[in-house]
C-alpha positions as CSV (number, residue, x, y, z in Angstrom):
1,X,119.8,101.4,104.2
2,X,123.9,101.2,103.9
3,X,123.7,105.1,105.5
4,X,121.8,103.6,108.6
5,X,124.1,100.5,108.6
6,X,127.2,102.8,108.4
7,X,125.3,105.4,111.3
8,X,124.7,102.2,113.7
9,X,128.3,101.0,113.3
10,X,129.9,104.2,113.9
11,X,127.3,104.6,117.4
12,X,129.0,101.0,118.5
13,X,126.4,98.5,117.3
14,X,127.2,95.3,117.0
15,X,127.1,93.5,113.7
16,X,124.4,91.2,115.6
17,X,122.2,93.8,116.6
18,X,122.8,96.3,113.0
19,X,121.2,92.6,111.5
20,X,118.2,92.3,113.8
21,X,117.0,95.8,113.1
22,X,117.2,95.4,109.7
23,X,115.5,92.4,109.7
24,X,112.8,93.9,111.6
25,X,112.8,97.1,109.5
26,X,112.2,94.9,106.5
27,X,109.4,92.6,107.5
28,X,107.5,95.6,109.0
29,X,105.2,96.3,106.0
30,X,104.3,92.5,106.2
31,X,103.2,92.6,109.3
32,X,101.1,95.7,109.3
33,X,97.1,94.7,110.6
34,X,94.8,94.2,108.0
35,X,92.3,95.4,110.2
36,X,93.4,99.1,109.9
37,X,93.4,98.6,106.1
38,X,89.4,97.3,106.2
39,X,89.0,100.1,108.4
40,X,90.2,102.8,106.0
41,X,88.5,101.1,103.6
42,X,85.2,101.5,104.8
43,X,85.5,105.0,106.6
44,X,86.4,106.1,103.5
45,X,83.9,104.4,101.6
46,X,80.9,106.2,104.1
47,X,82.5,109.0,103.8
48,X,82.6,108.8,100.1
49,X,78.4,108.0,100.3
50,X,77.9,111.0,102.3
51,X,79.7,113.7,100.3
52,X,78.2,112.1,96.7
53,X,74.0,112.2,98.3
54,X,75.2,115.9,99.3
55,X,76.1,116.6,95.9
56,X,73.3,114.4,94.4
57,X,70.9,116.8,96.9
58,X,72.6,119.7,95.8
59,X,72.1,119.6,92.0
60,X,67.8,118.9,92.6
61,X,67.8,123.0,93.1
62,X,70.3,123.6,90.3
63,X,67.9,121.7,87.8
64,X,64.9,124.5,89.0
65,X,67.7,127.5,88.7
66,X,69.9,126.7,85.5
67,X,68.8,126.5,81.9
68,X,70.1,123.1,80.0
69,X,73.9,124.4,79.1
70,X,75.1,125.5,82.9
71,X,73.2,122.6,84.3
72,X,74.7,120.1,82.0
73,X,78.2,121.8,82.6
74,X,77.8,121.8,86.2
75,X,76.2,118.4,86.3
76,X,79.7,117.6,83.9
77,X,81.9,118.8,86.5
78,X,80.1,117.6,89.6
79,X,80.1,114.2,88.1
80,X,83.2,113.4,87.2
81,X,84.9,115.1,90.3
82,X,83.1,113.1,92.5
83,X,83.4,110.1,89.8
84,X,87.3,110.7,90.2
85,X,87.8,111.4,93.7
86,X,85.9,108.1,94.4
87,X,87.7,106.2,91.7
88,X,91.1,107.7,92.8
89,X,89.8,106.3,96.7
90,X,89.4,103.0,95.9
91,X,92.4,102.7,93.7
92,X,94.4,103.7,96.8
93,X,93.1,101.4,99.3
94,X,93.4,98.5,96.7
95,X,97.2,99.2,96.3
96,X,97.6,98.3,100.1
97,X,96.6,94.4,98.7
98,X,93.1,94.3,100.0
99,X,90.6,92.0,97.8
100,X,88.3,95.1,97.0
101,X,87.9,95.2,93.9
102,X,84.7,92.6,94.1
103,X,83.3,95.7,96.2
104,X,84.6,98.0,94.6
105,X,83.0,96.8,91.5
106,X,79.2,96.4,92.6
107,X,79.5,99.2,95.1
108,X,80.2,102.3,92.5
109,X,77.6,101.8,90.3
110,X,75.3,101.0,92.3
111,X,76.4,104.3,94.2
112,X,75.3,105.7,91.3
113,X,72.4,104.6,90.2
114,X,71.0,104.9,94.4
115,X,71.7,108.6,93.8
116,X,69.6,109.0,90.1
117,X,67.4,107.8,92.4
118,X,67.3,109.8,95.3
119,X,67.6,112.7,92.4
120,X,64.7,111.9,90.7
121,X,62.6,111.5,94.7
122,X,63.5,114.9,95.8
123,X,62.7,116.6,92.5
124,X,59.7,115.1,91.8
125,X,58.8,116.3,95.7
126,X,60.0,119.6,95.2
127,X,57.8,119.7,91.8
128,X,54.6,118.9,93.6
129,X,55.3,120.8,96.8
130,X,56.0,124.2,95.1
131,X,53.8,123.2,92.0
132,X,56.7,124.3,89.6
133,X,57.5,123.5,86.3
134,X,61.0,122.7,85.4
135,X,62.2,122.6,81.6
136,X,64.9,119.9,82.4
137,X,63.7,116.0,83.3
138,X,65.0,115.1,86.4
139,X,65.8,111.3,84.8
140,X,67.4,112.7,82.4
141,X,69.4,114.7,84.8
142,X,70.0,112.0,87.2
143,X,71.1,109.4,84.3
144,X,73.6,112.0,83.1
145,X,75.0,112.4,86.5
146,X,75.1,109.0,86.9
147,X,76.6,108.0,83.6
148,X,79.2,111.2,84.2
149,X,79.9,109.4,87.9
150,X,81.1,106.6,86.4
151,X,83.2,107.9,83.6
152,X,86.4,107.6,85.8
153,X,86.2,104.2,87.2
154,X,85.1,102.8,83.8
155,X,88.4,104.3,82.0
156,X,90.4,102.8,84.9
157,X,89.0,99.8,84.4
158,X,89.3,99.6,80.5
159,X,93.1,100.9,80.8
160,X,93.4,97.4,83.3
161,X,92.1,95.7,80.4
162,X,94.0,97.3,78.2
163,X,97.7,97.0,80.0
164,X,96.5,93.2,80.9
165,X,96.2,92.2,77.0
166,X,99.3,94.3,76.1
């Protein structure tokens, strides 16, 4: 701040004016919409819904393709990168001071468990349909995904608890 003071002083700016424009520089971060915040917020949290049911669709052909090591190493992977790009979200737009964390807290899991869901549907169609046999239980796939989704926002959330009782 001194460099713009010392910049606006030397350009012939009154002390006056050099103290209005700070003034206004200073509050602007209070006075930013909290309507553009809500609205981040939620594009990102579609967005977010979109990308993990294309992932969730995904993995119901990896479960017919891979034996029970690759899938549960994919499944690993998979889960926790969409687990802690989600996490990572939310954690973002909650630094801007919204009140999400209420949402936040209901809407991952049950993000998670909507997908074991839709997991377990689309396998058990594409069991009948093609009249396959698959080694793996979809379930128990979906339950690991699941569980593996919400790794990263449960260690957030134990490291709040954590850095609240230290």
């Amino acid at each position: 701040m001194m460099r713009l003071v010392e910049s606006l002083r030397r350009k012939g700016w009154s002390e006056e004016d050099i103290k209005k424009t700070l003034e206004i520089l200073n509050s602007a971060p209070k006075t930013k919409p909290s309507f553009f915040y809500k609205i981040v917020y939620w594009i990102a949290l579609i967005a977010a819904v979109i990308g993990n049911l294309f992932v969730a669709i995904i993995l119901v052909p990896l479960l017919l393709l891979f034996n029970h090591i690759l899938l549960y190493l994919v499944i690993a992977f998979l889960g926790v990168s969409f687990g802690a790009l989600f996490n990572s979200l939310l954690t973002q737009i909650e630094s801007f001071g919204e009140k999400t964390y209420i949402v936040s807290g209901l809407f991952i899991p049950a993000l998670a468990f909507i997908n074991m869901f839709f997991m377990v549907q689309l396998m058990n169609i594409i069991i009948t349909t093609l009249k396959v046999t698959t080694m793996q239980p979809s379930f128990l796939v979906a339950i690991v995904y699941g569980f593996l989704f919400l790794t990263p926002y449960l260690i957030t959330k134990i490291r709040e608890q954590v850095k609240i009782i230290v």
